[in-house]
Every structure is written in structure tokens, then in C-alpha cells.
N, C-alpha and C positions, 0 to 999 in steps of 0.2 A: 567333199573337201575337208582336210582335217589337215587344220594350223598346225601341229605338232611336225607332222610330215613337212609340209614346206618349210618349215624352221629348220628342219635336218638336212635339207637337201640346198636349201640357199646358204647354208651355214660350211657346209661340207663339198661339194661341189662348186668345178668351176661354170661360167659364162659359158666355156669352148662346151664343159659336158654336157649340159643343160640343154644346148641349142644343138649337139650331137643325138639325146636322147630323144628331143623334140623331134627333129627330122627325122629317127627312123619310124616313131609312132604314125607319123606324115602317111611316110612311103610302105608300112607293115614291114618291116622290118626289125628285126632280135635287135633291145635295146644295149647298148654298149654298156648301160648302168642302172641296176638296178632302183626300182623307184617304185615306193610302194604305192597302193592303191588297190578298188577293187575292181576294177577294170580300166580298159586304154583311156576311155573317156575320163577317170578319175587322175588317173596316171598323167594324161597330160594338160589336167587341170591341175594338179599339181606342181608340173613343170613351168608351166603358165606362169605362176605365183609366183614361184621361186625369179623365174626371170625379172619380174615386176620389182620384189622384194629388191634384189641386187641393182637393180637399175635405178629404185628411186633409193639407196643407199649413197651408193656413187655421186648422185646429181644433186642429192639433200646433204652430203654429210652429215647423214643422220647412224642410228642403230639398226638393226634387225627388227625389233621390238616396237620399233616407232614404224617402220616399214611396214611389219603387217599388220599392226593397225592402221595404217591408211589403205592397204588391201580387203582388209575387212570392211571398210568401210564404202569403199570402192563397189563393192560385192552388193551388200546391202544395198545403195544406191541403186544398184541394176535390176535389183527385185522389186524393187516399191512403185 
């Protein structure tokens, strides 16, 4: 997981692309949008993020910045 990449992708990307990209990782399928990472499993941890990031954006009017730190936080939680 590397913050920099889901900051690019929830910054830059819509909702429609993200949940386009998502599903073809799903179905293996050629992603319509480049997403970096080093493999699918990284890639659609990534896209994961980014959906979280915009979502609790939306429903916080909150920042990006404030977004993924509660996805960090979020993450951590699920490790401990």
C-alpha cells in the first residue's frame, strides 16, 4: 500500500473510474485506467483506498489529507 498512489488516484480519478477499474481487476480484465502498484492485489488495494478516501470525503466534508488519515488508521486497526 503506498499513500502517495491513492492520493493520486482519489485526487485525479472519478467514482465512475475507480469502480470501472475495480471491476475489471474483479472479472481479469485490461484495466480501463492505469493504477499503479505491484501487482492486482496491490492495485486493487489501492483502488479500495481511493474509493474509502472519496467516500468518507463526501459524507465528512472533510480534505483528502484528513481522509487518509482515517484510512490509515482504519488499516492499522485491522492489523493489531
Amino acid at each position: 500500500m503506498k499513500i502517495g498512489v491513492i492520493k493520486k488516484i482519489a485526487e485525479h480519478l472519478s467514482m465512475d473510474e475507480l469502480r470501472a477499474a475495480e471491476e475489471a481487476l474483479y472479472n481479469e480484465l485490461p484495466m480501463p485506467t492505469e493504477i499503479e502498484g505491484d501487482d492486482e492485489g496491490e492495485q486493487l488495494t489501492h483502488i479500495l483506498a481511493a474509493i474509502f478516501v472519496q467516500e468518507y470525503v463526501a459524507e465528512n466534508k472533510s480534505d483528502i489529507k484528513t481522509a487518509l488519515r482515517e484510512y490509515a488508521v482504519k488499516v492499522r486497526k485491522s492489523i493489531s
